[in-house]
N, C-alpha and C positions, 0 to 999 in steps of 0.2 A: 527180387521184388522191389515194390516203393522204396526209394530213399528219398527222403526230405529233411534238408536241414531247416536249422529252429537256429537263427539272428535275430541281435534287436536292435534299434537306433543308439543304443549305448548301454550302459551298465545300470543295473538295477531297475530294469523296464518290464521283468516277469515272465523274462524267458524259462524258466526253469520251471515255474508254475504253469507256462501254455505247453509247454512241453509235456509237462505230467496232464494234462487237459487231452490234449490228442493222444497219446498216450491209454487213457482209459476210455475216449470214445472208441478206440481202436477195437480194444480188449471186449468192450461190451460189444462188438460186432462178432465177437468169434473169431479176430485175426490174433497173430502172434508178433509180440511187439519186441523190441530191441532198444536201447539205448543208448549210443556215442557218444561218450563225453572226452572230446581231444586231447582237451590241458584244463586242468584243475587248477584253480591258482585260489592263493588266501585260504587256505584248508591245509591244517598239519597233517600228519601221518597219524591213520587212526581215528581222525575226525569223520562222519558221515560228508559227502560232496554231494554236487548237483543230482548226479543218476543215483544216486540211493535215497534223497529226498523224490526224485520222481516216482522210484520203486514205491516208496512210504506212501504215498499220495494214490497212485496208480493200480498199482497190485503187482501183478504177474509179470512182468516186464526182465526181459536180460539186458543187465545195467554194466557197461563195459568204461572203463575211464583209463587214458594210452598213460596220460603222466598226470603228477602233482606237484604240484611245488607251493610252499610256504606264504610266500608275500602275495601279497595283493594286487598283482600288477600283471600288464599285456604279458602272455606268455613267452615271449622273445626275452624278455628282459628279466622276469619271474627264473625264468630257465637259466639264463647266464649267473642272476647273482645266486642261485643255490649250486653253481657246477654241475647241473644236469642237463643231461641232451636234450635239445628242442624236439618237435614234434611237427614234422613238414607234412604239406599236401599229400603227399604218396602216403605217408602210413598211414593217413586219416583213409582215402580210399581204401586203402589196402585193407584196414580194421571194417570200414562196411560194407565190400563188397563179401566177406566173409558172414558180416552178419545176417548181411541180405542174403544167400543161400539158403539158408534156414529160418530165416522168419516172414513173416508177411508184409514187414512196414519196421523199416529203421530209420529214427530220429536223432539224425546229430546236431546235437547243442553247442554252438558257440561259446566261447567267451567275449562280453564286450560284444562290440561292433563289430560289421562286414568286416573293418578291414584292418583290424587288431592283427598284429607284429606277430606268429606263432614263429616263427625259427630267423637264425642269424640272416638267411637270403630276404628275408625281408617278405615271407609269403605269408598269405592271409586267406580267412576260411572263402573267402570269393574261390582261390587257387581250387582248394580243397572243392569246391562244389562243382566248377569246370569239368575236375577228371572223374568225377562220380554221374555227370551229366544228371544232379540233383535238382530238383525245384527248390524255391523259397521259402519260407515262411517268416513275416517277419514281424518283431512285434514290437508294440510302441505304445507309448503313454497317450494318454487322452490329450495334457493339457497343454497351457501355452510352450512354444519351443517345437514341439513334435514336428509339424509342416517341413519345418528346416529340414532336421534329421530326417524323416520320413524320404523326402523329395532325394536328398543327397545318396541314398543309399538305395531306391530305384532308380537314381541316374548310375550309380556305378554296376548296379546286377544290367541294365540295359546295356552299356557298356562295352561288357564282358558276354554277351548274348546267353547271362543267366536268365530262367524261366522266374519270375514273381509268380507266385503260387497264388499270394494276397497278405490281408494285414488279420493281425490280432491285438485290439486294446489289453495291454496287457493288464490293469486295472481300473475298471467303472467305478467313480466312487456314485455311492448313494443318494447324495445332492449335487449333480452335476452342476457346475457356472456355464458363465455364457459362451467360453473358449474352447471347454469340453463339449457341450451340445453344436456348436461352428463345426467341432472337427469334424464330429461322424460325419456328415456330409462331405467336409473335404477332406481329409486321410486319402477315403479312395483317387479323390481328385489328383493328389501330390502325388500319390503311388505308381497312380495309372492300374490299379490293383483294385479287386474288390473286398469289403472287408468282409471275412470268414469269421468274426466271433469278438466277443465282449465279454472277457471276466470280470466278475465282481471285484471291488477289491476287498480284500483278505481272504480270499478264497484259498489260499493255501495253507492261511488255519482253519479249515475244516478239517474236522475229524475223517479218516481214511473214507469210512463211508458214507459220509455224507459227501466227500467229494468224488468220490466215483460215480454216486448216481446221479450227482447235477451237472457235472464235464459235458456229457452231449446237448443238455438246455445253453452251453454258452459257445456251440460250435456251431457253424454253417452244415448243411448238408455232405456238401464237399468234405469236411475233413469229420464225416460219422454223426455229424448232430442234428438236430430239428431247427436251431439258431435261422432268425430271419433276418437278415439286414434291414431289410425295406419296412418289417414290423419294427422294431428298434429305432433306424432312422424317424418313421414318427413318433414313434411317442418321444424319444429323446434330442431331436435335431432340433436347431430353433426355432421359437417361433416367429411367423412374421410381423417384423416392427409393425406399430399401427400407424396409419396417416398423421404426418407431423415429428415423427421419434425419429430416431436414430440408433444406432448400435453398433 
């Protein structure tokens, strides 16, 4: 069935949270959901990781993670300094094509960016998405900075002739500025992507059920939700300068 990996323009962008988002639109469809987590990094042995905070969020979800390692760092390097074996392309497939058998929609979550270090050859979850012949999903902050990242990381899935699926703000704050309301209209631009959704931010401290039933209000249709872009885009995109201004 679906496989869709979940990438974001870099670290702490809210992958884990849009992940748990698609995730429960999924579940509220009536499909059966899966969760890939490749390489765990910054998480001791015994600590909850990424797939069991989606679980937590989520619900019903089969939460799978290949390895873990300690420090907080690209899993290339996470892996070498605790003396355990990396985790390459092939058993990232190899893990979802298993899970895809049996469920409806499997979600694998990156660590970091496209194109973080996962083993000694120097492969990266792009690798990983090639031989799964996965779409994208990618997710990215509102504010100043993102265009860069955002652009760099649709030039490299172009690239590699991976599918851009689209984007997801991984968190809207509340009083958007002038750089957050710019982007929503340019995000798609940079991406060549359309944007699929806008989470609040701190959505991921909502309680289990309050975030299950508001997950499909911050998704596009395409990935299970009612989310409008083109509604969003007005009310939050800029306004236009008045004669004489600038911006």
């Amino acid at each position: 069935m679906a496989i869709v990996v979940i990438t974001g323009t870099g670290t702490e962008v809210g992958k884990t949270v849009a992940t748990a988002a698609v995730a429960a639109a999924s579940l509220a469809q009536g499909l059966s959901v899966a969760v890939l987590k490749p390489a765990q990094t910054g998480v001791a042995d015994g600590e909850p990781g990424d797939a069991a905070e989606v679980t937590r969020l989520a619900g019903a979800v089969t939460a799978v993670e290949l390895a873990r390692y300690p420090d907080p760092l690209a899993p290339a390097t996470a892996a070498a300094r605790a003396g355990l074996p990396s985790v390459g392309p092939t058993d990232i497939a190899e893990a979802a094509a298993k899970l895809s058998a049996v469920h409806d929609v499997v979600l694998v979550e990156g660590a970091g960016g496209l194109l973080v270090r996962y083993d000694e050859a120097g492969s990266t979850l792009a690798d990983a998405a090639e031989l799964m012949h996965a779409g994208v999903l990618l997710v990215a902050p509102a504010g100043l900075g993102t265009l860069n990242a955002t652009t760099l990381t649709a030039e490299a899935l172009r690239a590699r002739k991976i599918t851009l699926l689209g984007l997801i703000i991984g968190s809207w704050p509340g009083d958007p500025e002038l750089a957050e309301r710019c982007n929503v209209g340019d995000l798609p631009v940079a991406a060549s992507a359309p944007l699929l959704g806008a989470l609040p931010a701190r959505a991921g401290g909502l309680e289990p059920e309050a975030f299950r039933a508001a997950a499909p209000d911050w998704l596009a249709p395409q990935l299970g939700g009612s989310w409008d872009a083109e509604a969003f885009t007005r009310v939050y995109g800029p306004a236009t300068p008045t004669a004489g201004t600038t911006r």
